[in-house]
N, C-alpha and C positions, 0 to 999 in steps of 0.2 A: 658564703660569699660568692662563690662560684656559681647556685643555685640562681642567687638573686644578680648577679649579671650575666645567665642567660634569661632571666625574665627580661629585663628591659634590651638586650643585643637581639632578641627574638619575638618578642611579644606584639612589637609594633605600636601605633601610638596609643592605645587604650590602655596601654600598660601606665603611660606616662597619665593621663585621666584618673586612673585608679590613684596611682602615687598623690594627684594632688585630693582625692577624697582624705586618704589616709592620712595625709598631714593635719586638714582641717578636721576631723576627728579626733587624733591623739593631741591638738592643743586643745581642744575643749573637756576631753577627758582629764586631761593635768589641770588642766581648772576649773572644774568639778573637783576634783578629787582635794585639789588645796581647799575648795569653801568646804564642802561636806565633811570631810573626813580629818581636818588637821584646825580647818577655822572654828567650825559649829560643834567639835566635838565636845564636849565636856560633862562630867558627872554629873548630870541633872537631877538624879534621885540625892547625891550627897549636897546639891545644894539646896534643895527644895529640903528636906533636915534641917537644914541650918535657919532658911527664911522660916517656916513653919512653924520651928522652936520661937523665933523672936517675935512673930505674932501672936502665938500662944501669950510671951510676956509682954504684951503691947509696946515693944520695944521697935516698932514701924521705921525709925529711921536707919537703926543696925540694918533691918532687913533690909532695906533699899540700898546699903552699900554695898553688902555681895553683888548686886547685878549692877551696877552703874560701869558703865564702861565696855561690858562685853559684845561681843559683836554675834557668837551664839543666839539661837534662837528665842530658845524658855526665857535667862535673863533679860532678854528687849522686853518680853511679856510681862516679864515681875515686874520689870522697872516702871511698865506704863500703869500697871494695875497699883503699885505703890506708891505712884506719884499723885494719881487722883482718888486714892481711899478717903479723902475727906469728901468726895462730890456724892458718896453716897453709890448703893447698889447700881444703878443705871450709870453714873459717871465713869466708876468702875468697868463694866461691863464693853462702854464705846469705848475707852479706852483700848482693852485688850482685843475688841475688835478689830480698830482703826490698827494696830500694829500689828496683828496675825494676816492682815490682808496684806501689808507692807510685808511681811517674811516669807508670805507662803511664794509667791511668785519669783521671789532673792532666791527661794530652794532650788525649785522647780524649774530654773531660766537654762536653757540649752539642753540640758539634758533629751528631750523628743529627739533633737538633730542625732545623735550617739543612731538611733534606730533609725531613719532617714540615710545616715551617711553608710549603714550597714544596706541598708537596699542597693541605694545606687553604688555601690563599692561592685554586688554581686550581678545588676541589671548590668552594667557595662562590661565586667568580665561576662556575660552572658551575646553581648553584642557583640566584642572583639573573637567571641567563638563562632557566631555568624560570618562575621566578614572574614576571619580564615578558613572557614570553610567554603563561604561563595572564591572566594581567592584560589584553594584548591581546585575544587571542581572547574571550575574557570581553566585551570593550568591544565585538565587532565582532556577538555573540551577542545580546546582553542590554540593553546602553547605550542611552539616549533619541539618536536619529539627531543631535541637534543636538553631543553631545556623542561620538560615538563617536570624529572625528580625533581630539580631544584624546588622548582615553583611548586610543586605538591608537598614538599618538607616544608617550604617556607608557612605556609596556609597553614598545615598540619601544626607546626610550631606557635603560630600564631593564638591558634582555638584552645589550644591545649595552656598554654603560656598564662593566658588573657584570664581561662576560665580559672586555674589554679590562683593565681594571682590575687583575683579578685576578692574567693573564696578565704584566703591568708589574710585578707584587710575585714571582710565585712565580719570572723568568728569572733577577733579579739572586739570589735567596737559592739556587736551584740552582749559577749561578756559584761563588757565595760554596762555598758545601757542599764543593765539587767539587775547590776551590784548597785550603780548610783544613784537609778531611779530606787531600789526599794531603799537605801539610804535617807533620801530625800524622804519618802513618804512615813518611813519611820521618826524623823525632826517634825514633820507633820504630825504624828498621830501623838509625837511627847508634846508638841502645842497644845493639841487640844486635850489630852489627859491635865496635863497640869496646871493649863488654866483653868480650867472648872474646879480643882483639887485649888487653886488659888481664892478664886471668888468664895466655895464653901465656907474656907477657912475665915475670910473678913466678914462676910455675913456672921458666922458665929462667933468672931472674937473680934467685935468692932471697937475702934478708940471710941472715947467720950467724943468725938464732934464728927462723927459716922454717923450718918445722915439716909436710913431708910429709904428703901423706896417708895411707901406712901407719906413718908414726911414729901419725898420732894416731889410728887405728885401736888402736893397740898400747896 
């Protein structure tokens, strides 16, 4: 505590600049972290087993009750790909497209600012190191002699304050960046595994009113 009220008693106001990146950083991290990691999370191998087993047994509307409702990614996927398996390979197909483009950007939303809010976290402590050092040198130039230590601690304080400061907010928000983006792109990459691992499956175990795709060419 001590440490962090000589950063803002001395750091001057870049201190206060950094503080408000940091804030806007660590809400968008906690919400990140509630969709990714607490919303989207869930067993997707144990529930792709379960759908898999009931299309194996043409049992298509079991399978479409596991995902109705969830807010996770893969389920929105089953749910579209189950809802139009009678329109046939192609109906199928825009389905799980039309809803992987709806999700993939839901993943992916804020997370870049995490690495944006890490620069200028370290670019503004890198300015308030500037301006206490033009500050300094200024005091050691110009300053009435009586007052030059002061004025050359204050500077000194200043660059030092500003530069560590900075460095404190932009390490945890690159962490943060680092964990949620490959988070995200892992929900990504179970997209696109499992709905291809989806389609296979209705192409090779279609109901009686599964409708080819050169039927509905025809």
């Amino acid at each position: 505590m001590e440490l962090l009220a000589g950063f803002f008693r001395d750091g001057g106001m870049f201190i206060y600049l950094i503080l408000g990146v940091s804030i806007i950083g660590m809400a968008i991290v906690v919400e990140r972290v509630m969709h990714l990691v607490f919303r989207y999370s869930i067993d997707t191998k144990g529930l792709w087993e379960k759908v898999s087993k009931c299309i194996r047994e043409r049992d298509f509307q079991k399978a479409h009750s596991f995902c109705v409702g969830s807010k996770a990614p893969v389920p929105r996927v089953f749910e579209a790909a189950l809802s139009s398996y009678k329109e046939g390979e192609r109906g199928v197909q825009h389905a799980v497209d039309e809803v992987s483009m709806e999700i993939m950007p839901e993943i992916e939303k804020r997370v870049p600012y995490l690495s944006l809010a890490a620069n200028i976290a370290t670019l503004l402590g890198l300015l308030g190191t500037i301006h206490g050092l033009i500050q300094a040198f200024s005091a050691v130039g110009n300053a009435d002699p009586s007052q030059k230590a002061a004025l050359l601690a204050s500077g000194i304080s200043i660059a030092l304050y500003t530069t560590a400061f900075g460095l404190f907010v932009a390490i945890p928000l690159l962490v943060s960046y680092t964990i949620l983006l490959s988070k995200a792109h892992r929900l990504i990459d179970e997209i696109d595994e499992y709905s291809v691992k989806l389609m296979n499956l209705l192409i090779h175990n279609p109901p009686t009113e599964y409708k080819s795709g050169s039927q509905t060419d025809e």
